[in-house]
MINU-318080 format. One record per residue (C-alpha): residue in one letter; residue number from 1; x, y, z. Coordinates in steps of 0.02 Angstrom, whole numbers. Last residue first. Example, Ala and Ser with C-alpha at 12.3 -4.5 7.8 and 13.67 -1.06 7.14 Angstrom:
[site s; 2; [684; -53; 357]]
[site a; 1; [615; -225; 390]]
END
This chain:
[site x; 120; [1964; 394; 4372]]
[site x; 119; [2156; 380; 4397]]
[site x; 118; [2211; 265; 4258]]
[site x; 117; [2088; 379; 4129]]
[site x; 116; [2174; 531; 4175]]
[site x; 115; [2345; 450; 4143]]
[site x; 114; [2288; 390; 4006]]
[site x; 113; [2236; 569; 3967]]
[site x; 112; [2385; 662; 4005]]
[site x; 111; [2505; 526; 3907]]
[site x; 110; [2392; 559; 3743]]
[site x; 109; [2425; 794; 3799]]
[site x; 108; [2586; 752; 3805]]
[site x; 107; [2627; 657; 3653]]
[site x; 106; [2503; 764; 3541]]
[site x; 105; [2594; 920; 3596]]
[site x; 104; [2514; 1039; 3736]]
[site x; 103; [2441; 1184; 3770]]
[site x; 102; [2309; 1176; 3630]]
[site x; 101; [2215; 1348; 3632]]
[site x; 100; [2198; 1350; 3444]]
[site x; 99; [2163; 1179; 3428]]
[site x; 98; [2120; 1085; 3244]]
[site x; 97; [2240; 1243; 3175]]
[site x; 96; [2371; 1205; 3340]]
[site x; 95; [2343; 1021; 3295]]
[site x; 94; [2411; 1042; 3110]]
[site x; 93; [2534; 1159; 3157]]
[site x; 92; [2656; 1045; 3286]]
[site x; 91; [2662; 1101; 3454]]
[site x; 90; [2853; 1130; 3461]]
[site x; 89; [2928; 1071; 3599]]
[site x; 88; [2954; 1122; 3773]]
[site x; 87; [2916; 960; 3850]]
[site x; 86; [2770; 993; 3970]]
[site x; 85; [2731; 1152; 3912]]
[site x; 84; [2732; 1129; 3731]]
[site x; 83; [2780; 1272; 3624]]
[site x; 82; [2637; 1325; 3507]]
[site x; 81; [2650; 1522; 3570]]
[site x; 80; [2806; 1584; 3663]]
[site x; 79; [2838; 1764; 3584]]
[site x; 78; [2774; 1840; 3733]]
[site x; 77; [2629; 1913; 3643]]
[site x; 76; [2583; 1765; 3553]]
[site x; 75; [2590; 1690; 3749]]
[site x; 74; [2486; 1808; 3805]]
[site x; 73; [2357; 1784; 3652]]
[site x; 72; [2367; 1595; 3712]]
[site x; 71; [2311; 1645; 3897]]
[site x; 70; [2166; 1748; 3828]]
[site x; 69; [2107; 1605; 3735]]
[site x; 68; [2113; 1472; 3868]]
[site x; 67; [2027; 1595; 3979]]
[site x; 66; [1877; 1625; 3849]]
[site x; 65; [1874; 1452; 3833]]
[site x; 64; [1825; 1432; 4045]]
[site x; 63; [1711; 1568; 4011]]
[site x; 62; [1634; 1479; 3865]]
[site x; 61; [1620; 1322; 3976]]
[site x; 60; [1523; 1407; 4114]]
[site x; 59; [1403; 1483; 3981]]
[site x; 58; [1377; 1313; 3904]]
[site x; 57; [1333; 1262; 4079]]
[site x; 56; [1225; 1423; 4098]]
[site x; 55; [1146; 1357; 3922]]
[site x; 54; [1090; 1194; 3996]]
[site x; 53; [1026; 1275; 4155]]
[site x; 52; [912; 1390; 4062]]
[site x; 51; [837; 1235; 3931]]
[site x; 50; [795; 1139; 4101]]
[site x; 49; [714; 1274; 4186]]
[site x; 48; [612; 1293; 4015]]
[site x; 47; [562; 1114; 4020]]
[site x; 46; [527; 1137; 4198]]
[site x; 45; [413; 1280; 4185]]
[site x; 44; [316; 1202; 4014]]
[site x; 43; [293; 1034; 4100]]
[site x; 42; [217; 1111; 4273]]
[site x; 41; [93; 1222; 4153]]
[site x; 40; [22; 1387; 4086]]
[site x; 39; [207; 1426; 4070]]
[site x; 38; [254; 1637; 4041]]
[site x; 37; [192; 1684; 4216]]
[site x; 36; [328; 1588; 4282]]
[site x; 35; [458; 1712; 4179]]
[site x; 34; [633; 1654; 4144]]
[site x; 33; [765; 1735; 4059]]
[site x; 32; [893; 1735; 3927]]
[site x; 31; [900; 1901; 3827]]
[site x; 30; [923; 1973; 4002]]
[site x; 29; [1078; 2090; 3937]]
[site x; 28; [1194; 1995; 4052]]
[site x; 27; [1149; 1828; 3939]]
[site x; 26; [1173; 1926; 3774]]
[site x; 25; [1348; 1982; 3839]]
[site x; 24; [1382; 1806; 3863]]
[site x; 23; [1361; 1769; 3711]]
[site x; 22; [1444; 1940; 3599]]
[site x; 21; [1601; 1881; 3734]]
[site x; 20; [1605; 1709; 3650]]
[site x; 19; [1619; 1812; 3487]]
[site x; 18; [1754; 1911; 3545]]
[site x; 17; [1849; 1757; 3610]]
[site x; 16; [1833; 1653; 3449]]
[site x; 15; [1869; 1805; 3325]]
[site x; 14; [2032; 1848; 3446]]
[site x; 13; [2098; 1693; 3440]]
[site x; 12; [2102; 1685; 3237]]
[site x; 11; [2175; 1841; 3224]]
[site x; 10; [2305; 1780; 3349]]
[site x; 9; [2313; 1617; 3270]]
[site x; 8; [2368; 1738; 3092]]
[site x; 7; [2494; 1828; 3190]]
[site x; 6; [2563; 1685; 3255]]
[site x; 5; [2582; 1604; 3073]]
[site x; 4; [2661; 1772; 3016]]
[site x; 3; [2804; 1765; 3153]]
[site x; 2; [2835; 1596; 3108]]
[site x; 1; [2828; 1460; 3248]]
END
């Protein structure tokens, strides 16, 4: 990959991850809470309960993209972004742009899932 290409994922990577830092910063800062006293009823309290566990999963799965993105910044750094890791090949451009954080080519990452899907 060109030089200028990685610099411009990197950009890219680095919008995504501090922006999914500006969310769960809002969650430390208690902008996400939950008050009893707030529900005059059972419905209200558990569709609130609800709404909070939803957005810790889409915490949970930030965090987990956060990682992705801070491993592909390492490899930018190390000169090794877009290369495959299961065959070493190029990843080509038009899936790292869909996927910044792809790890894989198309091949490997279509024989991972059917695999995935012959095991579950």
């Amino acid at each position: 990959m060109k030089k200028r290409d990685m610099q411009r994922f990197k950009k890219i990577l680095e919008q995504q991850r501090d922006e999914l830092m500006g969310n769960a910063q809002k969650t430390l800062s208690g902008d996400i809470h939950l008050d009893p006293d707030d529900f005059p009823d059972e419905i209200d309290a558990a569709s609130s309960e609800q709404n909070l566990a939803f957005q810790g999963r889409l915490r949970e799965r930030e965090r987990g993209l956060i990682s992705k993105i801070e491993q592909a910044l390492k490899k930018i750094e190390e000169g090794v972004y877009g290369e495959c890791e299961e065959c070493g090949e190029q990843i080509s451009l038009k899936r790292i742009q869909a996927r910044p954080v792809a790890e894989l080519c198309i091949d490997c990452k279509a024989e991972q899932e059917a695999l995935e899907r012959r095991n579950a």
